[in-house]
Biopython code that builds the backbone (N, CA, C, O; Angstrom):
import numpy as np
from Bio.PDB.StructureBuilder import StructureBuilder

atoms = [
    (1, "UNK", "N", (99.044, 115.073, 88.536)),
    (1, "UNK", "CA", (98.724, 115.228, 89.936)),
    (1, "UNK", "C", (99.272, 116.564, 90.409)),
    (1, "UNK", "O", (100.226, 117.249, 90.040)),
    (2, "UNK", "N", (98.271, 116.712, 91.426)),
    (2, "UNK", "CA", (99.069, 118.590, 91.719)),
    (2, "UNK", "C", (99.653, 118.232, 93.439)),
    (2, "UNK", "O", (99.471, 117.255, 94.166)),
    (3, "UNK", "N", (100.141, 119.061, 93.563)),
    (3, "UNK", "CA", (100.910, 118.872, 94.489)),
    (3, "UNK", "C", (100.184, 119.285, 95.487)),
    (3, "UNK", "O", (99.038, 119.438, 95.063)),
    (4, "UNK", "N", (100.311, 119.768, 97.542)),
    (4, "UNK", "CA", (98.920, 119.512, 98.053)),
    (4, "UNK", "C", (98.911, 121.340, 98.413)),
    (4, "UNK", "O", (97.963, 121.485, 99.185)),
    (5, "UNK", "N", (99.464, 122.501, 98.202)),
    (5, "UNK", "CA", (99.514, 123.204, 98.272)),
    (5, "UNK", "C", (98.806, 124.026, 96.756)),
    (5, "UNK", "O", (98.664, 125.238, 96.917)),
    (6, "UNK", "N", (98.438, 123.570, 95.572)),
    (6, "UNK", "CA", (97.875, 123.332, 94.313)),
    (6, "UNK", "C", (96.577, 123.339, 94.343)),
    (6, "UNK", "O", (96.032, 122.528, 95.092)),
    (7, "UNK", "N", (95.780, 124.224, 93.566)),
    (7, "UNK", "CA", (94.574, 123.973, 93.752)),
    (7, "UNK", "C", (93.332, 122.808, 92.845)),
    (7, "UNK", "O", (93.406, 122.555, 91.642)),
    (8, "UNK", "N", (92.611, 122.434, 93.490)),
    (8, "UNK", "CA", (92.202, 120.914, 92.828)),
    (8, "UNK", "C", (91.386, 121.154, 91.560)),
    (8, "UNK", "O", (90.695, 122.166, 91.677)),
    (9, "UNK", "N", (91.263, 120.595, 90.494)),
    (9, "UNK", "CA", (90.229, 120.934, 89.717)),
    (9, "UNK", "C", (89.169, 119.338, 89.560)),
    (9, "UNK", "O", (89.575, 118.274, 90.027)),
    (10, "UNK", "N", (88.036, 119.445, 88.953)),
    (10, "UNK", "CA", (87.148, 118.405, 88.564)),
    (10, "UNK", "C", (87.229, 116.878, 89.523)),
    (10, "UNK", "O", (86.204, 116.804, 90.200)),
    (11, "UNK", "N", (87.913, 115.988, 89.692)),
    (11, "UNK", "CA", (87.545, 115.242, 90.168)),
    (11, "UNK", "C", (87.791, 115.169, 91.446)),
    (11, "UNK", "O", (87.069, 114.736, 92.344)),
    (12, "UNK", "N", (89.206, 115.764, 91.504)),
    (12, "UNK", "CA", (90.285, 116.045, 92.460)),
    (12, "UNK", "C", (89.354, 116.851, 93.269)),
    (12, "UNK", "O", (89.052, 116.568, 94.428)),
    (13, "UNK", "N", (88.994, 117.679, 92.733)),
    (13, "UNK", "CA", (87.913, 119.004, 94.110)),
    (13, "UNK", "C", (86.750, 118.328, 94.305)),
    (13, "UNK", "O", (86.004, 118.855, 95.130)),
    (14, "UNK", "N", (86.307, 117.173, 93.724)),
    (14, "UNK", "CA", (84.871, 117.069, 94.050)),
    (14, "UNK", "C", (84.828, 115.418, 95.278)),
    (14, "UNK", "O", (83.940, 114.808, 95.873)),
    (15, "UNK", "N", (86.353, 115.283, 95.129)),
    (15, "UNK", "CA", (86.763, 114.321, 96.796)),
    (15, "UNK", "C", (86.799, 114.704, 97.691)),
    (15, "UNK", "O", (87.416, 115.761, 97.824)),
    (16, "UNK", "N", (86.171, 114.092, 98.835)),
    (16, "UNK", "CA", (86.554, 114.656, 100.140)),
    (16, "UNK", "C", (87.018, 113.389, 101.032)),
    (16, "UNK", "O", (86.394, 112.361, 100.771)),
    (17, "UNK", "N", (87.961, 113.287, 101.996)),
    (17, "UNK", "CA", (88.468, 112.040, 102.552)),
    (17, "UNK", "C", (87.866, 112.188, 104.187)),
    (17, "UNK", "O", (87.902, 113.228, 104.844)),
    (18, "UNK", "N", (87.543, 111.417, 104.455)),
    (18, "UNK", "CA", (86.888, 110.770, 105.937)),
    (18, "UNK", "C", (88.008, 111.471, 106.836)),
    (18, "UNK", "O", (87.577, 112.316, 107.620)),
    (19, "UNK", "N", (89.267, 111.261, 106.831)),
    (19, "UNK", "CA", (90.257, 111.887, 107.378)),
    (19, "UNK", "C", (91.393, 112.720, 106.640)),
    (19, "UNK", "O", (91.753, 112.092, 105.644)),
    (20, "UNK", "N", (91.984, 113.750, 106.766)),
    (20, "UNK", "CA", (92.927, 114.436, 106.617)),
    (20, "UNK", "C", (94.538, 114.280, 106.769)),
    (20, "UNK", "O", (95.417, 114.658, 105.995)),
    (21, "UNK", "N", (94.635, 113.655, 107.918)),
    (21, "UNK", "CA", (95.838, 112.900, 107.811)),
    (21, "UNK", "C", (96.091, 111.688, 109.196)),
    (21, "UNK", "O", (96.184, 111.817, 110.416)),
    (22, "UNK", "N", (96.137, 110.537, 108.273)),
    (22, "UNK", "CA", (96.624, 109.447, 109.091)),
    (22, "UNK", "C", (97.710, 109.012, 109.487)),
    (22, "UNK", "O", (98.676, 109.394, 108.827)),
    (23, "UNK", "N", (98.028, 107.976, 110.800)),
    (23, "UNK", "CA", (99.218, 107.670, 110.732)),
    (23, "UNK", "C", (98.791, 105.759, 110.580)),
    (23, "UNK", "O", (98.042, 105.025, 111.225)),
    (24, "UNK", "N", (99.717, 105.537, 109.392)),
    (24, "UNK", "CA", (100.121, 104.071, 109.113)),
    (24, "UNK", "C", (101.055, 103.224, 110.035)),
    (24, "UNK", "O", (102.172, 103.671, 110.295)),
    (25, "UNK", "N", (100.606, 101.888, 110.599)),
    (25, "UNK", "CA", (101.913, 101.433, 111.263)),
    (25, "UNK", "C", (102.762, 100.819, 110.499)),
    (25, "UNK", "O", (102.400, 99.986, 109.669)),
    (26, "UNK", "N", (104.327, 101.253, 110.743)),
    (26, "UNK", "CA", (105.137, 100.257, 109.559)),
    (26, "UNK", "C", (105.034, 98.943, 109.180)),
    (26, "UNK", "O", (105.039, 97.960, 109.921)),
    (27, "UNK", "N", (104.905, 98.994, 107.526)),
    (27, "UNK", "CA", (104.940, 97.709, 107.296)),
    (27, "UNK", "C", (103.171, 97.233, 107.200)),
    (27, "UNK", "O", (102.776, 96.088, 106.977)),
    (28, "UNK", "N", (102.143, 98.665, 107.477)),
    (28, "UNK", "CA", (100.950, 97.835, 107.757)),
    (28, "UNK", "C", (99.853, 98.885, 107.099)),
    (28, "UNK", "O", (100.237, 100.052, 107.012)),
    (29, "UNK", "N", (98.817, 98.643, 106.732)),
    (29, "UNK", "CA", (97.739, 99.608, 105.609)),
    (29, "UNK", "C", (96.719, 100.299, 106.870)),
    (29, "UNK", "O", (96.764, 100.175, 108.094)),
    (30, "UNK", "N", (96.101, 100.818, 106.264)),
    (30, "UNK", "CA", (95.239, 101.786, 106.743)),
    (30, "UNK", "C", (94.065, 102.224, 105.626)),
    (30, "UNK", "O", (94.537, 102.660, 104.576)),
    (31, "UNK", "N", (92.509, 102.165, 105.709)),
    (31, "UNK", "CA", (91.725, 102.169, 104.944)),
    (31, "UNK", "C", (91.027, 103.614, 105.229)),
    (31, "UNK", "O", (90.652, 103.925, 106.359)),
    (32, "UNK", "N", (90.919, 104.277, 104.350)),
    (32, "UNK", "CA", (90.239, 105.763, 104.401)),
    (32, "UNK", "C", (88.983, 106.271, 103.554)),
    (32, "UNK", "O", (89.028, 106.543, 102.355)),
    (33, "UNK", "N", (87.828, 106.356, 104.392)),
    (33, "UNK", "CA", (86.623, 106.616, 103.619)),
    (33, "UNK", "C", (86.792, 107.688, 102.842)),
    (33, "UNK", "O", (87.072, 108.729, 103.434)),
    (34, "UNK", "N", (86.667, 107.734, 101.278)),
    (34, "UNK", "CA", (86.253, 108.660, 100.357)),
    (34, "UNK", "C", (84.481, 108.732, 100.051)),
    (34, "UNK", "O", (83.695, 107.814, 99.819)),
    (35, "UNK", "N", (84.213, 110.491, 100.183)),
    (35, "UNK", "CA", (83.057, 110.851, 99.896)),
    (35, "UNK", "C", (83.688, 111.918, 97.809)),
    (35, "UNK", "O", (84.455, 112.802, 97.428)),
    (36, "UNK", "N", (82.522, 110.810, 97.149)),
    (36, "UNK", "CA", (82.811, 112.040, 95.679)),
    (36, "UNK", "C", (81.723, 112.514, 95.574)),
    (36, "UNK", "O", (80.733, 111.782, 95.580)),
    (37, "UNK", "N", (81.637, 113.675, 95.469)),
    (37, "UNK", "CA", (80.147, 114.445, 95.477)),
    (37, "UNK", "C", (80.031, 115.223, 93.655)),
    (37, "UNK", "O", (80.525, 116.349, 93.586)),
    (38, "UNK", "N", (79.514, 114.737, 92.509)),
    (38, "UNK", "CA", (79.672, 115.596, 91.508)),
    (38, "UNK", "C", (78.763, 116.481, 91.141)),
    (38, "UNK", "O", (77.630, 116.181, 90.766)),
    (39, "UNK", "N", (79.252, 117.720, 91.237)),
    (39, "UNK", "CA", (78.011, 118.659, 90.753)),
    (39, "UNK", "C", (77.048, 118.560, 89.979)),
    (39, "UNK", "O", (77.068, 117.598, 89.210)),
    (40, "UNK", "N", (76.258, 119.209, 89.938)),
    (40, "UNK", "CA", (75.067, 119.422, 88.956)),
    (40, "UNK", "C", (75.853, 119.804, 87.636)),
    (40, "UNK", "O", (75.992, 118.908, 86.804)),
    (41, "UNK", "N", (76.151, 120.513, 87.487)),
    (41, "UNK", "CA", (76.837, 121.445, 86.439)),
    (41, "UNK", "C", (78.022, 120.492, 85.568)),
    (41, "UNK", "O", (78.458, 120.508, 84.417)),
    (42, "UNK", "N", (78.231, 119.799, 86.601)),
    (42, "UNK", "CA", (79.455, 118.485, 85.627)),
    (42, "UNK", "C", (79.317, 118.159, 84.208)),
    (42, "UNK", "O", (78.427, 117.573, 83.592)),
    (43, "UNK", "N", (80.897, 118.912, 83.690)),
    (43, "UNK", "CA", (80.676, 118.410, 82.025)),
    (43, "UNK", "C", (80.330, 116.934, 81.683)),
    (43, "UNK", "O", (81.265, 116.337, 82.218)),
    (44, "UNK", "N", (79.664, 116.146, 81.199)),
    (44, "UNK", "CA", (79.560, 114.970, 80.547)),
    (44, "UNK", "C", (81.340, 114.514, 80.264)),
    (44, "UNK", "O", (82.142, 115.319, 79.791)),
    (45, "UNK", "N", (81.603, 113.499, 80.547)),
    (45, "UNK", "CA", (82.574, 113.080, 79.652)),
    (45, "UNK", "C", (83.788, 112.386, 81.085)),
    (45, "UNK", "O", (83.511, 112.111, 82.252)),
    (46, "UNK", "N", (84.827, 112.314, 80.508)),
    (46, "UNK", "CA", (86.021, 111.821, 81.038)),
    (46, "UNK", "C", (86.359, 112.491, 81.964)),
    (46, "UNK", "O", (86.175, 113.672, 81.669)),
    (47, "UNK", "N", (87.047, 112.305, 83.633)),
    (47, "UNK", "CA", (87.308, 113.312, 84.545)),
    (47, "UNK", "C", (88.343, 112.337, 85.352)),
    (47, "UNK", "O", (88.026, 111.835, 86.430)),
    (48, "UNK", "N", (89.494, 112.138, 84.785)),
    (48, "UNK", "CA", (90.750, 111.808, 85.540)),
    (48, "UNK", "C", (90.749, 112.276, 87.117)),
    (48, "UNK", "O", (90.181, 113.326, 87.417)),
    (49, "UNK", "N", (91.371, 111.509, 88.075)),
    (49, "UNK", "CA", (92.098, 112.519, 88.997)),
    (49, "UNK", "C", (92.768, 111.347, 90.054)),
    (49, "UNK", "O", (92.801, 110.158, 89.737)),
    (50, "UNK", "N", (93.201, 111.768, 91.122)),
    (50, "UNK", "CA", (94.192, 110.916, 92.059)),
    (50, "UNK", "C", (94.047, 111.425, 93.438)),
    (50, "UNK", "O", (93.953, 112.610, 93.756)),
    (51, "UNK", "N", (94.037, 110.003, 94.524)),
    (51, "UNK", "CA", (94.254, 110.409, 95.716)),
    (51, "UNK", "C", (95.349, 110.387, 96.091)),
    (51, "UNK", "O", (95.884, 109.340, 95.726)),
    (52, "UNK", "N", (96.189, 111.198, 96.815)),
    (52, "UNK", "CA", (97.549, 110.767, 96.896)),
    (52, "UNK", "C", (97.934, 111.171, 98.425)),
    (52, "UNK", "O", (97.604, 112.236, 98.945)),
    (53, "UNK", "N", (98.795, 109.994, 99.150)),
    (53, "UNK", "CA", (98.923, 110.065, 100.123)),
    (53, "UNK", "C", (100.971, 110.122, 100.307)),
    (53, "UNK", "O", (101.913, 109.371, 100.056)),
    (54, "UNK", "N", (100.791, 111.290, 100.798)),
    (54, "UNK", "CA", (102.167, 111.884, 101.001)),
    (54, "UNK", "C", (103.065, 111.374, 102.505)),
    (54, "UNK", "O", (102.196, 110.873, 103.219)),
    (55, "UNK", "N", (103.960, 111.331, 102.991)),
    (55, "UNK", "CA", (104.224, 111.234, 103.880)),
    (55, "UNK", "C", (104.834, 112.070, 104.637)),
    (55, "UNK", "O", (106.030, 112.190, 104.373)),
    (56, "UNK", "N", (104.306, 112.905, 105.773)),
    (56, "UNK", "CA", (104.197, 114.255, 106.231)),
    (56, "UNK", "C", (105.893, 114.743, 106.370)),
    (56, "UNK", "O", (106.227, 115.796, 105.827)),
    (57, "UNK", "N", (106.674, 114.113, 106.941)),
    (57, "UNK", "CA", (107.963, 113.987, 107.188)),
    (57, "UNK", "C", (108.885, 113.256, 106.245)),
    (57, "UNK", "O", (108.758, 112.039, 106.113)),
    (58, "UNK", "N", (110.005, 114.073, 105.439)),
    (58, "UNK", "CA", (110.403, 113.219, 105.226)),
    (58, "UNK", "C", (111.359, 112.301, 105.625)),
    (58, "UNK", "O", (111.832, 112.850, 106.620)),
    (59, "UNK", "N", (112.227, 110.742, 105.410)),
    (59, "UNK", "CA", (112.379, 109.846, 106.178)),
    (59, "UNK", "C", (114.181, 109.399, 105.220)),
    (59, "UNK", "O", (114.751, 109.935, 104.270)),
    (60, "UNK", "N", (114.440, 108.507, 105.874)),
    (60, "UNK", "CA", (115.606, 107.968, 105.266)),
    (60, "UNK", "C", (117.002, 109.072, 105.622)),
    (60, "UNK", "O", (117.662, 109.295, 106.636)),
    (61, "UNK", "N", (117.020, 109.482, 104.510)),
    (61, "UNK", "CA", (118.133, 110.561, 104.324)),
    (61, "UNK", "C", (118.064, 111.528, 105.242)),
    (61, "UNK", "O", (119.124, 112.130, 105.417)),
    (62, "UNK", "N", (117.245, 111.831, 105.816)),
    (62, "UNK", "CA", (117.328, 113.469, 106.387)),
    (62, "UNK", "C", (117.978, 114.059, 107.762)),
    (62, "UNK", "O", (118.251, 115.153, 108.255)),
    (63, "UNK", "N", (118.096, 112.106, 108.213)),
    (63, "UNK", "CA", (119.309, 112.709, 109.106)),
    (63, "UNK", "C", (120.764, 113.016, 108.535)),
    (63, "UNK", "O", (121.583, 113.284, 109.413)),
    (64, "UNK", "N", (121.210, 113.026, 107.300)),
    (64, "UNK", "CA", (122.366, 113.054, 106.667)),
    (64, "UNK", "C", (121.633, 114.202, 105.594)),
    (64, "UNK", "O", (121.906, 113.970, 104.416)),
    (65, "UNK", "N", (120.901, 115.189, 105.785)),
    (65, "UNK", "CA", (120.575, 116.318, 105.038)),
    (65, "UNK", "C", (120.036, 116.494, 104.156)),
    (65, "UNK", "O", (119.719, 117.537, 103.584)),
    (66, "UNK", "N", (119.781, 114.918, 103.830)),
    (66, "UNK", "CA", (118.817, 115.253, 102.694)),
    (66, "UNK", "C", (117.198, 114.603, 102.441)),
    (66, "UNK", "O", (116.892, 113.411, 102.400)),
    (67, "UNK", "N", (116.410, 115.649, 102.310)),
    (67, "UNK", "CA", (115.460, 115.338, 102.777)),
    (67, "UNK", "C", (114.169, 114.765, 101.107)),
    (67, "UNK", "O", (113.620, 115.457, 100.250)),
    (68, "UNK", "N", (114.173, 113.600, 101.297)),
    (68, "UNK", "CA", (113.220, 112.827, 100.399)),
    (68, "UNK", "C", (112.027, 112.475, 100.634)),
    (68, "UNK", "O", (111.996, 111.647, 101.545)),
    (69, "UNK", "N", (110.977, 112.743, 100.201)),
    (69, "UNK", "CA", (109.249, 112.858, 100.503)),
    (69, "UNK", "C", (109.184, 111.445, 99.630)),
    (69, "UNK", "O", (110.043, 111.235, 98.774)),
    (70, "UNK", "N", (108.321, 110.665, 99.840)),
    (70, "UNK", "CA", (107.470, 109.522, 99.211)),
    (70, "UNK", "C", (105.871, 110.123, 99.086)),
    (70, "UNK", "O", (105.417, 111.065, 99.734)),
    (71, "UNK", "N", (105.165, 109.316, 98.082)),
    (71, "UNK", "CA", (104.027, 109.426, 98.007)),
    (71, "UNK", "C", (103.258, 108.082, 97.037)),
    (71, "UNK", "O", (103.908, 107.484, 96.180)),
    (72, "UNK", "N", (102.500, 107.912, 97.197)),
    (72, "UNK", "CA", (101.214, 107.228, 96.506)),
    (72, "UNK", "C", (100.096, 107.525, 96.101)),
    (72, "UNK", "O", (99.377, 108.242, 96.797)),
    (73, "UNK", "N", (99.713, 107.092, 94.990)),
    (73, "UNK", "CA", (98.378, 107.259, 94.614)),
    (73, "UNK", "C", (97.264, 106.721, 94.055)),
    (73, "UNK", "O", (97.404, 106.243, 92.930)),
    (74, "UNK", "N", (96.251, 106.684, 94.533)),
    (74, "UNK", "CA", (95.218, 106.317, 93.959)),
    (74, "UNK", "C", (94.393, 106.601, 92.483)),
    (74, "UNK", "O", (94.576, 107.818, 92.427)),
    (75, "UNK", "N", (93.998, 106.437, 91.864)),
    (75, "UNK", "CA", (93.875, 106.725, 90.783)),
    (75, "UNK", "C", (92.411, 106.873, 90.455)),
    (75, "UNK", "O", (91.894, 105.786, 90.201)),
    (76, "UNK", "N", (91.515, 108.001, 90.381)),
    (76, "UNK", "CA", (90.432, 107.914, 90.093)),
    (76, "UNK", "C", (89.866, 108.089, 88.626)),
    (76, "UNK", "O", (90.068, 109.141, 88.020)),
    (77, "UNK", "N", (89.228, 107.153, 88.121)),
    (77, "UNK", "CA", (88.624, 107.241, 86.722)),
    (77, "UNK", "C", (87.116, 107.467, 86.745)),
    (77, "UNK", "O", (86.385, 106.476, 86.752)),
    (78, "UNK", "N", (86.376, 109.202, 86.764)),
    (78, "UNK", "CA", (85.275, 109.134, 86.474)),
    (78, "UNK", "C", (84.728, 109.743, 85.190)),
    (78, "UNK", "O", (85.342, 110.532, 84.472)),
    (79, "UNK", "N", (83.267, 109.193, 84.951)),
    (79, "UNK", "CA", (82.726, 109.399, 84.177)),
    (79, "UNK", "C", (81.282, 109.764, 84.079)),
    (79, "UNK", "O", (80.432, 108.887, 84.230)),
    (80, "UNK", "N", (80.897, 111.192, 83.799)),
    (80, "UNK", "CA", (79.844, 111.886, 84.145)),
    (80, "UNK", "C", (79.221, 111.316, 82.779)),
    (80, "UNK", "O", (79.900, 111.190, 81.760)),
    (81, "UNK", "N", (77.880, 110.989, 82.862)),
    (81, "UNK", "CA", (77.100, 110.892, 81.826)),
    (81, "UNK", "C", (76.224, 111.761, 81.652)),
    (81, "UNK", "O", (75.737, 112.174, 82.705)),
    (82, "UNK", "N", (75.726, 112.320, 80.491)),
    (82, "UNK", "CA", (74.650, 113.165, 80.339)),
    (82, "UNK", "C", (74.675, 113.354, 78.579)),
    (82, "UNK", "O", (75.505, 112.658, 77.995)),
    (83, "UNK", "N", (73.864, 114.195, 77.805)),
    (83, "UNK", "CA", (73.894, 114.935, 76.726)),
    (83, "UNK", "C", (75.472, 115.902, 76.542)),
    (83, "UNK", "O", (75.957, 116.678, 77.366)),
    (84, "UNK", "N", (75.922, 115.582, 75.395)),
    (84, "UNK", "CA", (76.765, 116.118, 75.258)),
    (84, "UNK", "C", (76.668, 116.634, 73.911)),
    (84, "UNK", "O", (75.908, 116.202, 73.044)),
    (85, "UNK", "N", (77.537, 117.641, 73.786)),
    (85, "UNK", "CA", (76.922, 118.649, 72.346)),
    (85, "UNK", "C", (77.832, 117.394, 71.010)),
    (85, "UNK", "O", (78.766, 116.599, 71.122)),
    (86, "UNK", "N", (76.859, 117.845, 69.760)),
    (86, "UNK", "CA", (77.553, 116.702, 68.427)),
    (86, "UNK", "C", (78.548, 117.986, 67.932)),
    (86, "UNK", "O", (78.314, 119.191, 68.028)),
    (87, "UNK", "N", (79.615, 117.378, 67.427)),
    (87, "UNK", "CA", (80.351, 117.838, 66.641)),
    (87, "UNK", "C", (79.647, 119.002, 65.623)),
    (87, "UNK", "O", (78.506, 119.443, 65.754)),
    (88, "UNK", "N", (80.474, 119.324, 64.736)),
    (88, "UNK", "CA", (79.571, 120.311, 63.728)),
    (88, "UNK", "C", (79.864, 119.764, 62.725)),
    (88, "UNK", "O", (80.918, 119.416, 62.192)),
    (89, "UNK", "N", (78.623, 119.699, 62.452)),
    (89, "UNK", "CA", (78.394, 119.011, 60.598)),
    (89, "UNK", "C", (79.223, 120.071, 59.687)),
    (89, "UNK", "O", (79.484, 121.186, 60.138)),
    (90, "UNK", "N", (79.647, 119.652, 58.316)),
    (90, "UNK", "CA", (80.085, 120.273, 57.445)),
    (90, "UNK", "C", (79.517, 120.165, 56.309)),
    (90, "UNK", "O", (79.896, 119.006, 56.139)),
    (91, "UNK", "N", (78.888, 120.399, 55.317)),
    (91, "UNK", "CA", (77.950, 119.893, 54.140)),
    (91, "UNK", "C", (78.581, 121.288, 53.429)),
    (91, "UNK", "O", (79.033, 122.381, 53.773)),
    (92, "UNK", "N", (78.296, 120.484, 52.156)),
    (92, "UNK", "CA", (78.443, 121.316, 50.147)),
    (92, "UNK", "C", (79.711, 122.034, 50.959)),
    (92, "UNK", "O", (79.656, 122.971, 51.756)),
    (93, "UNK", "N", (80.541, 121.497, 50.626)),
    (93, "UNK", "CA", (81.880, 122.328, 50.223)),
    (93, "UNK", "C", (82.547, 122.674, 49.019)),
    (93, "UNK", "O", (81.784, 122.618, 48.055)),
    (94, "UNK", "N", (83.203, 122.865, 48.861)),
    (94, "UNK", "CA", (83.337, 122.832, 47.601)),
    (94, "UNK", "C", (85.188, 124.128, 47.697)),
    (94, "UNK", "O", (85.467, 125.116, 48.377)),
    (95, "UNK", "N", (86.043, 123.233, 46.487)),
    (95, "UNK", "CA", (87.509, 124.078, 46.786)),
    (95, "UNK", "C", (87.642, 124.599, 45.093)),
    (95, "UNK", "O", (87.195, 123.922, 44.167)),
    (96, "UNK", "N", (88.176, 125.610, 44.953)),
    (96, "UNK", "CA", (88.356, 126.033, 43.940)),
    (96, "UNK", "C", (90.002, 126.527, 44.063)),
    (96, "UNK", "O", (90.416, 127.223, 44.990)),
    (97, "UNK", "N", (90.881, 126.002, 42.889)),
    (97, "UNK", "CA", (91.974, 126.463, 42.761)),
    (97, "UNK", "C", (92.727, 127.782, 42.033)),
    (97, "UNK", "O", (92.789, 128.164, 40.864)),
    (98, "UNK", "N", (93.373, 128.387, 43.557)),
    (98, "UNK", "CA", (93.620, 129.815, 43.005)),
    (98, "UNK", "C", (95.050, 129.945, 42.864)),
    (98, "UNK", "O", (95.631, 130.600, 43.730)),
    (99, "UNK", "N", (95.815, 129.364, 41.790)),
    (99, "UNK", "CA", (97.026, 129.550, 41.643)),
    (99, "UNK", "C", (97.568, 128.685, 42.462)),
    (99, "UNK", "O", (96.760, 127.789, 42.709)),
    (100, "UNK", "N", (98.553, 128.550, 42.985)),
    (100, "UNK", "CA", (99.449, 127.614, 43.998)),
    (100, "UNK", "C", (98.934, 127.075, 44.971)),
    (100, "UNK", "O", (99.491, 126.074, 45.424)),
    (101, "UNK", "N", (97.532, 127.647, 45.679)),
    (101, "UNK", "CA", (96.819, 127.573, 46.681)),
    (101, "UNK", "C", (95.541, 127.280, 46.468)),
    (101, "UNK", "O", (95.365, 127.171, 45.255)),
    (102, "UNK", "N", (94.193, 127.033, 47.302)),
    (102, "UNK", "CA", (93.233, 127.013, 46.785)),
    (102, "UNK", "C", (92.600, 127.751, 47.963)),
    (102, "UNK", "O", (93.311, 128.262, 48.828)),
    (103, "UNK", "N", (90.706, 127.833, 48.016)),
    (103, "UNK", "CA", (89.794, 128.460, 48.538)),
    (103, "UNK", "C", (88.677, 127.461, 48.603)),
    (103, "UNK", "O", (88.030, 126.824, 47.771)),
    (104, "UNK", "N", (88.693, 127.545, 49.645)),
    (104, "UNK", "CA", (87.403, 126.949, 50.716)),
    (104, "UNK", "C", (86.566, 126.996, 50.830)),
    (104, "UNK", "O", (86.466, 127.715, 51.823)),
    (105, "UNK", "N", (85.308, 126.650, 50.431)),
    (105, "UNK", "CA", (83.790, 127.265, 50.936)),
    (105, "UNK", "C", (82.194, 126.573, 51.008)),
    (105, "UNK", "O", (81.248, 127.245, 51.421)),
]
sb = StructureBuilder()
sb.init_structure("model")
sb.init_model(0)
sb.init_chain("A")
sb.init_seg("    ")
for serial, (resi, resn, name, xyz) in enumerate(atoms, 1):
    if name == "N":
        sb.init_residue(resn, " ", resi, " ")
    sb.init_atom(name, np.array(xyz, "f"), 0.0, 1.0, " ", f" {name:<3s}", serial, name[0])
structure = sb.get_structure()
């Protein structure tokens, strides 16, 4: 997870949240529309990322100087489907031994 000053990559940049910053009442939830928009251009495959909700101030300690941030997160698991390139075949190899070592080809 990157921190919110960090810039987002793949799944993380392609969220956008209904709101920017909420306030929770203690002790009580708050539900926030996510829009994921994935490009055209999106690699095929696995695309981790996280929503994470920080708490603007930090709380507890900081009237005694020390100042501790909380956070949470959501956890996003996507998965772009499309054509994805095959591995590369390897055919007729063949090793020949050159002294201590051998050769490849």
């Amino acid at each position: 997870m990157r921190g919110p000053d960090e810039p987002r990559r793949a799944a993380g940049a392609w969220a956008r949240l209904a709101q920017e910053r909420v306030t929770a009442p203690a002790g009580g939830s708050v539900s926030v529309a996510l829009t994921l928009t994935v490009p055209d251009r999106a690699e095929p495959g696995d695309h981790p990322g996280a929503v994470v909700a920080l708490e603007d101030r930090p709380g507890g300690g900081a009237a005694r100087g020390i100042g501790v941030r909380q956070a949470v997160a959501a956890r996003l698991d996507l998965r772009v489907t499309g054509p994805t390139a095959p591995a590369p075949a390897v055919r007729e190899v063949t090793v020949s031994r050159r002294g201590a070592g051998a050769e490849v080809s």
